[in-house]
C-alpha positions in Angstrom: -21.1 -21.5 41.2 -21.0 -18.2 43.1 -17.9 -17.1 41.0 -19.6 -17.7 37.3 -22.8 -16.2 38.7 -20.5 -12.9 39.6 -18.8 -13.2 36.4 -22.1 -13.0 34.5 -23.6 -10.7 36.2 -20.0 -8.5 35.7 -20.2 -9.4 31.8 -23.7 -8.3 31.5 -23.0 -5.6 33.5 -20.2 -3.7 31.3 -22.1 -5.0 28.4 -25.2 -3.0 29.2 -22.2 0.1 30.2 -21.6 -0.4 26.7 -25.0 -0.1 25.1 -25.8 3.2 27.2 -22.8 4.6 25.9 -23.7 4.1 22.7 -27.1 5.0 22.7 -25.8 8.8 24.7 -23.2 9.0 21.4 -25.8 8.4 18.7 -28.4 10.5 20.8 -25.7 13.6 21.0 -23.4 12.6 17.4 -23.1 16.1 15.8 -22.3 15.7 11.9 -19.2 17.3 10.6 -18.3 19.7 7.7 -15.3 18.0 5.6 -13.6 21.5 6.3 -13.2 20.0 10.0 -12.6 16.6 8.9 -9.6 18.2 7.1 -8.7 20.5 10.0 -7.2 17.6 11.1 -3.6 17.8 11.1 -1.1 14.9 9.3 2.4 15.0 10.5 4.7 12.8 8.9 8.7 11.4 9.8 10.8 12.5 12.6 14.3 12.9 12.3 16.5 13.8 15.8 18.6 16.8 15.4 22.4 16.3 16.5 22.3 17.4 19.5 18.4 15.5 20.0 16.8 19.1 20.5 14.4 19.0 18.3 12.8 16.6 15.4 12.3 17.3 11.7 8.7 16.5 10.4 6.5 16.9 7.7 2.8 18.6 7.9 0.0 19.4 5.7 -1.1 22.0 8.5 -0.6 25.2 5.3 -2.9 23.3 2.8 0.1 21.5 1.2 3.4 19.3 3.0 5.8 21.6 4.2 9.2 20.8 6.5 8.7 21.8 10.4 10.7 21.5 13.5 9.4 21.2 17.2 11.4 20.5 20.5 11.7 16.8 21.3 10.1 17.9 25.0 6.9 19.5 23.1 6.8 22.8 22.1 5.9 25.1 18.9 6.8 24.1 15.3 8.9 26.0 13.6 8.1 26.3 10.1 11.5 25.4 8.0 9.8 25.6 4.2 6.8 27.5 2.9 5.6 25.8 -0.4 2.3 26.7 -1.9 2.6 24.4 -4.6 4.6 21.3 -5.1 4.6 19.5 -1.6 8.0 19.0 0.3 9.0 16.3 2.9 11.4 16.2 5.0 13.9 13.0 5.1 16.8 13.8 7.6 18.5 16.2 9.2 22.4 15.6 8.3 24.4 13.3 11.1 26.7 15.9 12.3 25.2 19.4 11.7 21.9 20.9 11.1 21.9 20.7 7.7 18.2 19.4 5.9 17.6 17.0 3.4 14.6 16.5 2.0 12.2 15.5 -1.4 9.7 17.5 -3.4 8.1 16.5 -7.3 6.2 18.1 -9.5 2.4 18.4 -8.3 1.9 14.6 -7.9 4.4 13.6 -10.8 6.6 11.3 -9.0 9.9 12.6 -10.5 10.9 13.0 -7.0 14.7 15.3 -6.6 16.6 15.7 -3.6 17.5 19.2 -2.0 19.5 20.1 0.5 18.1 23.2 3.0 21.6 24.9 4.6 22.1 26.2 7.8 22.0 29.9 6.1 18.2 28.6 5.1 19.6 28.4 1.2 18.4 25.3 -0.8 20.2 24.0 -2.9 18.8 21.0 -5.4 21.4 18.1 -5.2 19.8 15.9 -8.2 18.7 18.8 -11.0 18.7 16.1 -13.8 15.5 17.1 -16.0 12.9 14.5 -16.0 15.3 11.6 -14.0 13.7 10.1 -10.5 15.6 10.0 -7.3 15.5 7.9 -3.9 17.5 8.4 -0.9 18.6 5.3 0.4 20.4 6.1 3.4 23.1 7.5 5.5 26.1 6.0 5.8 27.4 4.4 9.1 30.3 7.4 9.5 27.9 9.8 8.4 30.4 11.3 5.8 27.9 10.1 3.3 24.6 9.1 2.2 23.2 6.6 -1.0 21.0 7.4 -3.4 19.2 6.0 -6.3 18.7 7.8 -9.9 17.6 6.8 -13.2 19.4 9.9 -14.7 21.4 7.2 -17.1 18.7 5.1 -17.8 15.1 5.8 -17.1 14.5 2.4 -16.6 16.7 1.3 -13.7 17.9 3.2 -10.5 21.5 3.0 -10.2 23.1 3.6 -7.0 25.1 6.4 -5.9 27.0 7.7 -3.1 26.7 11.6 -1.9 29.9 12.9 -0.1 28.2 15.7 2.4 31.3 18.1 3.2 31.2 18.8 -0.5 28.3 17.2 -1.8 30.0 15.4 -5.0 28.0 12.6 -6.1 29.9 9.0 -7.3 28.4 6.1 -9.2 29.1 2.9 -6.7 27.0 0.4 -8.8 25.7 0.6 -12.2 22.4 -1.1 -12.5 21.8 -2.9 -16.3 19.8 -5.4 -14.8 17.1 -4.2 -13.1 17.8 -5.2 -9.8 16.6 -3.1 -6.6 18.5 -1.2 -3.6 17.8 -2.6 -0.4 20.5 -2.1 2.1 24.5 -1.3 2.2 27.4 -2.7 4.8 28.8 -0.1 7.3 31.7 -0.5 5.7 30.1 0.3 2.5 31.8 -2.6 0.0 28.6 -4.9 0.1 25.4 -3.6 -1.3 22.3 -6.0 -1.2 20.0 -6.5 -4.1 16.9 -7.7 -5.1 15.0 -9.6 -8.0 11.6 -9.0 -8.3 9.9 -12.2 -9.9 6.8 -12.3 -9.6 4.5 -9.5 -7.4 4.7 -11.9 -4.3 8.3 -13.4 -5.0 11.6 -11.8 -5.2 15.0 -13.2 -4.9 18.0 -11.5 -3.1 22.1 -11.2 -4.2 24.8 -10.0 -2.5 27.2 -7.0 -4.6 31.1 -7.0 -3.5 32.4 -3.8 -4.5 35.6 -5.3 -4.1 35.5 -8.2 -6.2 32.6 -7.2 -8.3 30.9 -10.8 -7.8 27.1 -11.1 -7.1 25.8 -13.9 -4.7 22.6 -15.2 -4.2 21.0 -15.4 -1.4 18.1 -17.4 -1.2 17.7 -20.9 -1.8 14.5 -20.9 -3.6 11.4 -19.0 -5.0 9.6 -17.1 -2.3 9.1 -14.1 -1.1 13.1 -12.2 0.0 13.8 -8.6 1.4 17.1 -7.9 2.7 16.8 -5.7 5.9 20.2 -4.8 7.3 23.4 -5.8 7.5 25.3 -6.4 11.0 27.5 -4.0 12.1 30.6 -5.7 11.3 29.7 -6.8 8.1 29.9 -10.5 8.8 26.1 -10.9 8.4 22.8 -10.6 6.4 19.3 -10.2 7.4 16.6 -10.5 5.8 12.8 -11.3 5.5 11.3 -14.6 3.3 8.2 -16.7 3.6 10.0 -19.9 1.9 8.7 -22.8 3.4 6.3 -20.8 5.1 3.3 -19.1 4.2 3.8 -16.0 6.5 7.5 -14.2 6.3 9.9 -14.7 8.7 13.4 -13.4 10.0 16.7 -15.5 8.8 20.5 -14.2 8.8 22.8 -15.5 6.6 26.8 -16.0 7.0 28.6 -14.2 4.5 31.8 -16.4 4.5 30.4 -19.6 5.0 26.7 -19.7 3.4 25.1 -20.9 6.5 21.3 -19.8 7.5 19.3 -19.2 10.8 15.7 -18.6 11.6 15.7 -15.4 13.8 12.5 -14.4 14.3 8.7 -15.6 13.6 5.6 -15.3 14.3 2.0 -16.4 13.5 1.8 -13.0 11.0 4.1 -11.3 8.3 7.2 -9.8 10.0 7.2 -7.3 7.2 10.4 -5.6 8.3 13.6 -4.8 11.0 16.4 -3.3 11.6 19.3 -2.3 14.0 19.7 0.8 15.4 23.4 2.9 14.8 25.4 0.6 17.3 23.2 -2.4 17.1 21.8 -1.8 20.8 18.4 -2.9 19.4 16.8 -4.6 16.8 13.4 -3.0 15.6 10.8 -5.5 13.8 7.4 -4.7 12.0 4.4 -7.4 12.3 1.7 -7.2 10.2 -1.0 -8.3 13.0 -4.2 -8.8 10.7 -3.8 -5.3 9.2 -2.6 -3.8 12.1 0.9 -2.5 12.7 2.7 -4.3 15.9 5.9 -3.5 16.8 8.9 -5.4 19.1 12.1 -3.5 19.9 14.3 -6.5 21.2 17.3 -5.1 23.6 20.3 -7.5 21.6 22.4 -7.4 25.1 19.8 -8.5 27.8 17.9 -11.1 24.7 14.4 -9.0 25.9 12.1 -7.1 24.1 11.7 -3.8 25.3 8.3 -3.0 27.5 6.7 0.0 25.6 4.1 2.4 26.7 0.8 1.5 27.0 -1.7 3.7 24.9 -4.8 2.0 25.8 -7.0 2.4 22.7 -4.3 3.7 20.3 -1.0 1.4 18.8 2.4 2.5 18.2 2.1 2.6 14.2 6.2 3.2 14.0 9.5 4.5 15.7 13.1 6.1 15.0 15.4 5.7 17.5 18.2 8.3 17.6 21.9 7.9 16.0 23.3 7.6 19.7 20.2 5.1 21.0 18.6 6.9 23.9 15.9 8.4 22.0 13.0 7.0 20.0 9.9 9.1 18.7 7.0 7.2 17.5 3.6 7.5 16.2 0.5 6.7 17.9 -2.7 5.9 16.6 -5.5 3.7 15.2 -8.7 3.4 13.1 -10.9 6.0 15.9 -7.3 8.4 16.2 -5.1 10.2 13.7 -1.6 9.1 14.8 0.1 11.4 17.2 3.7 11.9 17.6 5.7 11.1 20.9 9.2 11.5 22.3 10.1 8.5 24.5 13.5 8.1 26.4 15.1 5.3 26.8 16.8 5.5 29.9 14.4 7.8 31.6 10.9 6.6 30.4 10.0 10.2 30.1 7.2 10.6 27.4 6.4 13.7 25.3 3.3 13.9 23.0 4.5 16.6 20.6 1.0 17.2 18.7 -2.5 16.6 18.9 -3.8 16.5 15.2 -7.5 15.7 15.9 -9.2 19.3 15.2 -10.1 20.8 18.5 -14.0 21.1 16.9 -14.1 17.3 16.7 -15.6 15.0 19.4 -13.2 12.4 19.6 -16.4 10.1 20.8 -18.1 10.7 17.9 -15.6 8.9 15.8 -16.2 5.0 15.2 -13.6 1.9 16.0 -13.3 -0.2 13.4 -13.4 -4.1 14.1 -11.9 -6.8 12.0 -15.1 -9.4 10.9 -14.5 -12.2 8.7 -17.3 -13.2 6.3 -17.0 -16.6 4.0 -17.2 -16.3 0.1 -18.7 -17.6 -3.0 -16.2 -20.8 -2.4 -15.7 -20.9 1.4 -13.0 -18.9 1.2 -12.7 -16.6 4.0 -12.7 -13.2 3.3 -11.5 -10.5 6.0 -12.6 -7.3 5.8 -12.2 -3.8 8.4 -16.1 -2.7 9.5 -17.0 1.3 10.8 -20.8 1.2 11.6 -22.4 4.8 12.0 -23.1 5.5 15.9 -27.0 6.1 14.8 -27.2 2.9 13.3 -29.4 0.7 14.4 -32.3 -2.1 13.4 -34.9 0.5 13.8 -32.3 3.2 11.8 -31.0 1.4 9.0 -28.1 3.0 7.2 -26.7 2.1 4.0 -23.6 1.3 3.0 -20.4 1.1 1.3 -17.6 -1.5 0.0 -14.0 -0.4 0.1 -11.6 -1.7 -1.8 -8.0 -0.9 -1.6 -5.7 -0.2 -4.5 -3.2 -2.6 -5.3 -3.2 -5.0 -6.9 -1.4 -7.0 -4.2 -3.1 -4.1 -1.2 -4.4 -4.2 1.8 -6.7 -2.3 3.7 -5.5 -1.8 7.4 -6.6 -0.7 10.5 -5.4 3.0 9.9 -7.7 6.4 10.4 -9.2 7.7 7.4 -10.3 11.0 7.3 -12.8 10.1 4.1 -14.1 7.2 5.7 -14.9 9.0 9.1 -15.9 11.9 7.5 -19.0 9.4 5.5 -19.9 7.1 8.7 -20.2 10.5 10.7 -22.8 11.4 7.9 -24.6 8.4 8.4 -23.0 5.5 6.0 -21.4 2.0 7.2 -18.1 1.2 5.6 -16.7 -2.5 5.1 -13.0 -2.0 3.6 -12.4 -5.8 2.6 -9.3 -7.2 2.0 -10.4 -9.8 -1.0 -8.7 -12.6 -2.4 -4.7 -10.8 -3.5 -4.4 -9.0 -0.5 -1.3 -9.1 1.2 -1.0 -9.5 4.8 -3.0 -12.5 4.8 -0.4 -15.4 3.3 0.8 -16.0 0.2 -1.3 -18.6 -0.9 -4.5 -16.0 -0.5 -2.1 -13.4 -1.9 -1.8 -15.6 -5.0 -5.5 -16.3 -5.3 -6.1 -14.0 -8.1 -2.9 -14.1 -10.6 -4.9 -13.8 -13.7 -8.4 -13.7 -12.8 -8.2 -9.8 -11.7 -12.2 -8.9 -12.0 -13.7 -12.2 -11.0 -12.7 -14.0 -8.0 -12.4 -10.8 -6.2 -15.0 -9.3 -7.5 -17.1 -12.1 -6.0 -15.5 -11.2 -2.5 -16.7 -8.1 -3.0 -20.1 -9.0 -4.0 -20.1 -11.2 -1.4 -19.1 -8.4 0.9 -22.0 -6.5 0.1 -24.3 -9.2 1.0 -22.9 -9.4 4.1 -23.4 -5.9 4.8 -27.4 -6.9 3.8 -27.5 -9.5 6.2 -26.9 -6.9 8.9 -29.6 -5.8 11.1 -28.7 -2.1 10.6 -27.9 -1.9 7.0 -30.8 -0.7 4.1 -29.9 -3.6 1.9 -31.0 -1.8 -0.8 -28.7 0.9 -0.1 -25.5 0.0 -0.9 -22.6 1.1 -3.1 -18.9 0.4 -3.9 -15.9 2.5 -3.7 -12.2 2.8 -4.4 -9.1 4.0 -5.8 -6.5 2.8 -8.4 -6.8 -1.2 -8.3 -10.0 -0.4 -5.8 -11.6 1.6 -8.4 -10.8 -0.7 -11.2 -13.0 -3.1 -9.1 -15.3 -0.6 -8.5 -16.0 -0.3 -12.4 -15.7 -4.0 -13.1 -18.5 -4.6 -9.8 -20.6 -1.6 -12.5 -20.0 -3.4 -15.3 -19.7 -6.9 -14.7 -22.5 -7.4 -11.7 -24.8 -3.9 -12.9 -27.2 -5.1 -10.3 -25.3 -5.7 -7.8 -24.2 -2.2 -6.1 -26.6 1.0 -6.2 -23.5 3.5 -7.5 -20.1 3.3 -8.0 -17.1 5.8 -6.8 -14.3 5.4 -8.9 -11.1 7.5 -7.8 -8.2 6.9 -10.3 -9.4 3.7 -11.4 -7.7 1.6 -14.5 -10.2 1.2 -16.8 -8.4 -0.5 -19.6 -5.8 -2.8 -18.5 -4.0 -2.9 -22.1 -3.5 1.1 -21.8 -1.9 1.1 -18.7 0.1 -2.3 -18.8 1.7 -0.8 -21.6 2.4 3.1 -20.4 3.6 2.0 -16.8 6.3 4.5 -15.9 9.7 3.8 -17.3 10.7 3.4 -13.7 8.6 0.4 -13.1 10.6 -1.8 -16.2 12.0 -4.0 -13.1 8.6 -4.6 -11.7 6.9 -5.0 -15.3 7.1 -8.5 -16.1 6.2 -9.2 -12.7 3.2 -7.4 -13.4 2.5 -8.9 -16.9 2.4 -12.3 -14.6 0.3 -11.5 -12.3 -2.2 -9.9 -14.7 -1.1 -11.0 -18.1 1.1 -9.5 -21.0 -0.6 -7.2 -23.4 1.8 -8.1 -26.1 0.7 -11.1 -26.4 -2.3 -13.7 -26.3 -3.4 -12.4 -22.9 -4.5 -9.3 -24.3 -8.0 -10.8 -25.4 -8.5 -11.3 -21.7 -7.5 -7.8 -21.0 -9.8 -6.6 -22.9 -12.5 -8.9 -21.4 -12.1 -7.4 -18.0 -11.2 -3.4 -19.0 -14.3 -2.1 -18.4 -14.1 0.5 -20.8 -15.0 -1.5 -23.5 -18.2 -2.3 -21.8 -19.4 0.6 -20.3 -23.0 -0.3 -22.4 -23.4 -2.5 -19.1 -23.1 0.1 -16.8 -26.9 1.0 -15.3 -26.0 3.2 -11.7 -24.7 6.3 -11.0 -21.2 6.8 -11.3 -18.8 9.6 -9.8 -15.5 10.0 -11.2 -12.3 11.5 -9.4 -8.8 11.7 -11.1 -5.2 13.9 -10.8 -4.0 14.8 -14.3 -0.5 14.5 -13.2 -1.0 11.0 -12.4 1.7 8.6 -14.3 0.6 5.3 -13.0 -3.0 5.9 -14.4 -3.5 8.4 -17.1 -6.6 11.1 -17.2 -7.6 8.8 -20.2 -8.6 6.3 -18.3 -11.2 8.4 -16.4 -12.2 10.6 -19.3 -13.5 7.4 -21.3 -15.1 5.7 -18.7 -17.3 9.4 -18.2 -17.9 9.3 -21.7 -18.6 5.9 -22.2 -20.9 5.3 -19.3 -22.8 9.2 -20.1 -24.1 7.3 -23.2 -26.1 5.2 -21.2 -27.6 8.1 -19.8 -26.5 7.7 -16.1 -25.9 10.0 -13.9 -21.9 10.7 -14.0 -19.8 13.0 -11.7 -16.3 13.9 -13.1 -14.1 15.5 -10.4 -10.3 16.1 -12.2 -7.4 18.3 -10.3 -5.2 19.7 -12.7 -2.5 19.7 -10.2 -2.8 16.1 -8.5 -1.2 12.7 -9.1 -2.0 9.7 -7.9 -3.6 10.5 -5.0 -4.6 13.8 -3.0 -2.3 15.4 -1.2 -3.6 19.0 -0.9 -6.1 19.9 1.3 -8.2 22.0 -0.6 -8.1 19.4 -3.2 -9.2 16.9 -0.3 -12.0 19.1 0.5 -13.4 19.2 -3.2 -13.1 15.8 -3.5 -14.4 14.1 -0.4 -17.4 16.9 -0.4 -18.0 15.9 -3.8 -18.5 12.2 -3.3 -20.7 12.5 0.1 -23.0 14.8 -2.1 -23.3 12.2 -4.6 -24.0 9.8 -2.0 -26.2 11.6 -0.5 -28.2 12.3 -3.8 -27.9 8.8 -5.3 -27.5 6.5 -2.6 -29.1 7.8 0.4 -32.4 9.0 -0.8 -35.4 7.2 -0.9 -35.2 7.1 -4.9 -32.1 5.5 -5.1 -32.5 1.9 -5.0 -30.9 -1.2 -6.7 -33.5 -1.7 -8.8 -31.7 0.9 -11.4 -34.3 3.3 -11.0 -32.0 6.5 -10.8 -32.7 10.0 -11.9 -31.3 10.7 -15.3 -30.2 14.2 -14.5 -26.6 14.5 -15.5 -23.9 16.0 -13.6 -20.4 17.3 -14.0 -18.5 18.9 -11.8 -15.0 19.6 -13.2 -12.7 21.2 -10.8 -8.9 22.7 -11.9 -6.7 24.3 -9.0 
């Protein structure tokens, strides 16, 4: 009796901890500009020099992506490129020399060419084909070569090709006419795994012999495949499927003899492994209810390795070095921007490399997300990722926000967000759910919306707002919907479809007419297209009718809240049509409409001053339509209309 009374007493104890500490953050939050939101630093890769001196990265800390280097012990970066227009990132530096290899488009088009950066600092563009797409694939196992895909024959399918790097001749190793994908080559080189894609959640695997020129399946039956890697002496397969299964798992398969073995599972999606150079380890990714988990498993001892412990923050992912005694990682979470360490081996020295959060920023004052779960319109349940403002409270309501993810087939994760930190510091609740065709969550859920895109989960949504209006500390009345591609696709179908649902709308590259962009899908995608036609439907044929029945823009007459508007002309996935009808459409209803366009964006924002405009731009909508006392779901909105086009 004495123990559970001290184990009370303890729980109410740290509880009570806990609710002073909250009450001294919300009593002291300061509110910051989206100028030191951006301050914040993103750093991307990390590829060990030869000699493991020093790591090549990517960083947005000029405005725009740029290649860096800094010492693997900690140290300055060194900056390697100086762009002010087209973003660069860094992929590798070369396996035996200090040569660079890295990626750069044009402004957000996704015609992505390879370049190599000498040791003299000359660049020199490997893949100058106009208007053709290219993919680095890898490095070989001698390091005499690397694999690439290009589209340069075809602009429908990547074929694969192989780089030599003393003289950087390129040679066409397998000719792709059927629309199969690159996933992974032998060490040797003569076997090159392929994959299928079937359907958006299914995709069958083959084996390519260079040799023989034969194909083999893989796979047994439809599910979800991936191959990962191949073992080092070629005898081997590995790869990821969820047959049987509703979560994926690990198998291997015999090359010779056919024969398959379960290798690794666990109660989530392992969503990925592989072996490092020399096979001392093998790496694997679980998707832990939207959080990244990672096991490095020692393939000698039979032991996963014991990482460090970063208390609040996760290991997000890792590269281990060619010669296995090195690994750098990233470490973050939903409250942290992910930092990047050094971590030997052998030693257990750690090095944290950068600190990205801006100096000006209280990292307090930043909110931990927590996973909640909420049941739908059906009983299905619904998981969703929920930041509640510090000042929040039942005596301070705040309103609110839905998130949706873009996709289809997305999932929101437990990731920092500069936009959504930078709107619950200013005061709003954000619930970033994870309806019915997210991944992550099994693939019968996954499957729960093939061909009913703009009603099942737009219920989940719907029903995720009247969750958030069930919370003490929401303003029921005060809540809107945002998102961005597939996200703001629902975001116009929750406008149009349920007008009284959601007080405004904030639409950021949203498809607005599904029979538009099923049919101008980058030439690229043809291997993914009938996949796509599946999942959504085919507007060639008879499916088109239900298309148009759930493109909003051919009933924007529905739409009664304010709506803002955010779009990259260079997008190719989905066009600047699609946002400049949906403006005009829904200004003829005489709603308040924001239009935001970036001349030199695709899909997605990658500069900062870009980033600034556009996340300034929506928290002064919200702000003036959401926030205030005179906006309120009854539709009662001011009619003043806005526009605020922006070029760069």
């Amino acid at each position: 009796m004495n123990k559970l009374v001290t184990l009370v007493l303890l729980v109410l104890f740290i509880s009570c901890k806990k609710e002073k500490q909250t009450k001294e953050v919300a009593l002291n939050l300061k509110e910051y500009t989206i100028e030191q939101f951006m301050d914040n630093e993103a750093v991307g890769g990390g590829s060990f020099s030869p000699d493991k001196s020093k790591l090549l990265v990517s960083s947005n800390r000029s405005g725009i992506y740029n290649m860096y280097t800094v010492p693997t012990n900690g140290g300055d970066f060194t900056p390697i490129t100086a762009s002010d227009s087209s973003s660069i990132f860094g992929i590798s530096y070369f396996p035996n020399d200090e040569r660079m290899l890295y990626r750069a488009d044009g402004n957000g088009d996704e015609i992505y060419h390879l370049y190599l950066r000498d040791i003299d600092g000359s660049i020199t563009e490997l893949t100058p084909d106009e208007g053709a797409r290219a993919s680095f694939y890898g490095w070989s196992h001698d390091g005499k070569s690397f694999t690439y895909g290009s589209n340069k024959r075809d602009k429908r399918y990547m074929d694969v090709y192989e780089m030599n790097v003393e003289n950087m001749a390129s040679e066409l190793i397998y000719q792709n006419d059927e629309g199969y994908s690159f996933n992974v080559i032998s060490s040797d080189k003569n076997l090159l795994a392929l994959s299928k894609t079937i359907n958006t959640n299914d995709s069958d695997i083959f084996i390519y012999n260079r040799t023989d020129k034969s194909l083999t399946k893989v796979n047994e039956n439809q599910s979800s495949n991936s191959a990962e890697d191949f073992s080092l002496d070629n005898k081997t397969l590995y790869y990821t499927t969820d047959d049987g299964a509703e979560f994926s798992y690990v198998m291997k398969y015999n090359i010779a003899t056919g024969e398959r073995e379960k290798v690794l599972e666990r109660s989530w999606d392992v969503s990925g492994i592989y072996f490092t150079h020399n096979e001392k380890y093998m790496v694997s990714f679980i998707n832990e209810d939207a959080k990244n988990v990672i096991e490095i498993l020692d393939m000698a001892s039979g032991e996963n390795l014991k990482l460090p412990d970063f208390q609040n923050g996760s290991i997000t992912s890792v590269g281990i070095s060619r010669d296995e005694t090195m690994m750098r990682m990233y470490v973050g979470g939903s409250n942290s921007p992910s930092n990047l360490f050094t971590y030997n081996l052998a030693s257990k020295k750690l090095h944290q490399l950068t600190d990205v959060l801006n100096k000006d920023i209280d990292a307090n004052h930043l909110v931990t997300a927590k996973v909640i779960r909420y049941k739908s319109f059906d009983g299905v349940e619904i998981p969703a990722i929920y930041y509640l403002p510090h000042q929040a409270s039942a005596e301070t309501k705040v309103p609110a926000l839905v998130l949706v993810h873009g996709g289809p087939g997305g999932q929101s994760r437990q990731n920092f967000s500069s936009l959504t930190q930078y709107l619950v510091n200013h005061g709003y609740a954000v619930l970033a759910v994870n309806n019915r065709g997210s991944s992550g969550y099994g693939k019968t859920f996954y499957q729960m919306d093939d061909l009913n895109h703009g009603e099942k989960d737009l219920q989940d949504c719907v029903e995720g707002k009247n969750w958030l209006a069930s919370q003490p500390e929401i303003d029921a009345g005060k809540i809107g919907i945002m998102g961005g591609s597939y996200g703001g696709y629902m975001t116009m179908a929750a406008l149009t479809y349920t007008p009284e649902e959601f007080a405004v709308g904030v639409n950021i590259f949203g498809v607005t007419n599904w029979i538009r962009t099923l049919k101008s899908i980058p030439p690229w995608w043809e291997s993914f297209k009938d996949a796509l036609y599946k999942e959504l439907g085919n507007p060639h044929t008879a499916d088109s009718i239900r298309l148009r029945r759930i493109s909003p823009l051919f009933h924007t007459d529905k739409v009664t809240k304010p709506l803002i508007v955010l779009q990259g002309a260079k997008d190719p996935r989905v066009l600047q049509v699609e946002s400049d009808e949906i403006v005009a459409g829904v200004r003829k209803n005489g709603i308040p409409v924001e239009y935001v366009l970036f001349e030199d964006e695709g899909h997605g924002f990658v500069k900062k001053e870009n980033q600034i405009e556009a996340y300034s731009s929506i928290l002064k909508f919200l702000d003036t339509y959401l926030k205030k006392e005179n906006a309120s779901i009854d539709g009662e909105t001011p009619a003043k209309e806005i526009e605020a086009e922006t070029t760069s």
